[in-house]
C-alpha positions in Angstrom: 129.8 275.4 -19.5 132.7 278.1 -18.4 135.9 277.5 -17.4 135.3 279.8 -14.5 134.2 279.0 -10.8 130.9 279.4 -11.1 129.9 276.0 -11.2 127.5 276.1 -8.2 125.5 279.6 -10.1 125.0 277.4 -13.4 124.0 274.5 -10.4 121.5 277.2 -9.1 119.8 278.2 -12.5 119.2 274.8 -14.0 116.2 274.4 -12.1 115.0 277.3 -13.3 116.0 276.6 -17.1 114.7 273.2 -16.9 111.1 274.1 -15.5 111.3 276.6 -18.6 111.9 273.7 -21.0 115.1 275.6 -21.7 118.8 274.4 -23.0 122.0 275.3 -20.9 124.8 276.0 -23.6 128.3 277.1 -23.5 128.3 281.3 -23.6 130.8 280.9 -26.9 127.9 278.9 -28.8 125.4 281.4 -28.1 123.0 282.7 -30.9 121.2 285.6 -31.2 118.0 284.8 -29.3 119.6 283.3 -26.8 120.5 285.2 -23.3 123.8 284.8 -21.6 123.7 285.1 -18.0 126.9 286.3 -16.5 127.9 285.9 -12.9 130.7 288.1 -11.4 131.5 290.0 -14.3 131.8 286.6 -16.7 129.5 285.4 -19.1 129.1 282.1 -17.2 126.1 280.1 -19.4 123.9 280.5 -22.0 120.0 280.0 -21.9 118.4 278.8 -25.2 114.5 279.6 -24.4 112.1 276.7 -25.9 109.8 278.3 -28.7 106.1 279.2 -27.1 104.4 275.9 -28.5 107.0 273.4 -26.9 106.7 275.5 -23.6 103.3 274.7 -23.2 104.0 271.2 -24.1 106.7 271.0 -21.4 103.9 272.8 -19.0 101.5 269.9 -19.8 104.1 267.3 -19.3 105.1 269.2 -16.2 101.5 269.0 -15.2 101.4 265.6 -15.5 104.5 264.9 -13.3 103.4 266.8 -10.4 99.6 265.0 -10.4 101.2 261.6 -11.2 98.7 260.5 -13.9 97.6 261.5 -17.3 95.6 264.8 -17.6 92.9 263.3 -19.2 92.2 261.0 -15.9 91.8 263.9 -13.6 87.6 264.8 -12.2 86.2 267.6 -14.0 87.7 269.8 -10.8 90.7 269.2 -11.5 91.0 270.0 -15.4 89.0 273.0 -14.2 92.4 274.3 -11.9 94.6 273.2 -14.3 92.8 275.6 -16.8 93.0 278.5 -15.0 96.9 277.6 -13.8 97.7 277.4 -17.4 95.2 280.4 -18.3 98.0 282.1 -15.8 100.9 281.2 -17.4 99.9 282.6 -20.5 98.7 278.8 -22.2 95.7 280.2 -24.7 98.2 282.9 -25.8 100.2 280.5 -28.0 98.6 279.4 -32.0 96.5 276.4 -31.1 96.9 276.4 -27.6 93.3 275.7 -26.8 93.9 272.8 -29.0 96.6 271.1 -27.4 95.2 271.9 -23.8 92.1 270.4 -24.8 93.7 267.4 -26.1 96.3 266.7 -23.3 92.7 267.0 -21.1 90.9 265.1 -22.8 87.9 267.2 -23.4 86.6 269.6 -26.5 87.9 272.6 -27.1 84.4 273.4 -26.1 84.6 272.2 -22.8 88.4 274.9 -22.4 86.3 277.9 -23.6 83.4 277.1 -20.8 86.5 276.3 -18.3 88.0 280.0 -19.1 84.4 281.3 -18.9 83.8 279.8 -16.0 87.0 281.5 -14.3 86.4 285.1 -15.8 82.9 284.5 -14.1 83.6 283.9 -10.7 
């Protein structure tokens, strides 16, 4: 990404970029919305952040990875947590989020609105 040494900071970040559903880019090809980090004094990468609708995509897929099976085929429980961990991350804030959640579960949208209910109940 830069010809500089920092090699092992860009190492360090990807992680973080890649749990974002972000892109790692050169600093030189960086747009306007993107944000260039810089490490000792030199712009060493930039981040291109994912647009709100495919970061809730990559949540869900995220999801999915870390239970090992489709969303849909977790207990009633589990969609339950998985609601309010998405409710947390700010899921229901982005145009048809309900929607997609309720899709990649499995369940109405219905079913989401008693879910987040549920959770501002307890």
């Amino acid at each position: 990404m830069s010809a500089g040494g920092d090699a092992a900071f860009i190492a360090a970040v990807k992680p973080l970029v890649d749990a974002m559903g972000g892109e790692m880019l050169p600093p030189d090809e960086a747009g306007a919305e993107d944000v260039v980090l810089i490490w000792e004094g030199v712009e060493s990468v930039a981040v291109r952040l994912p647009q709100l609708a495919d970061s809730l995509d990559h949540i869900l897929a995220a999801m999915e990875r870390r239970t090992g099976r489709p969303l849909a085929d977790l207990d009633r429980k589990e969609k339950q947590e998985v609601v309010r961990i998405l409710e947390a991350r700010g899921a229901f804030s982005v145009r048809h989020g309900v929607e997609t959640v309720a899709s990649a579960l499995g369940v109405s949208r219905f079913t989401v609105y008693n879910y987040l209910n549920r959770e501002k109940g307890a």
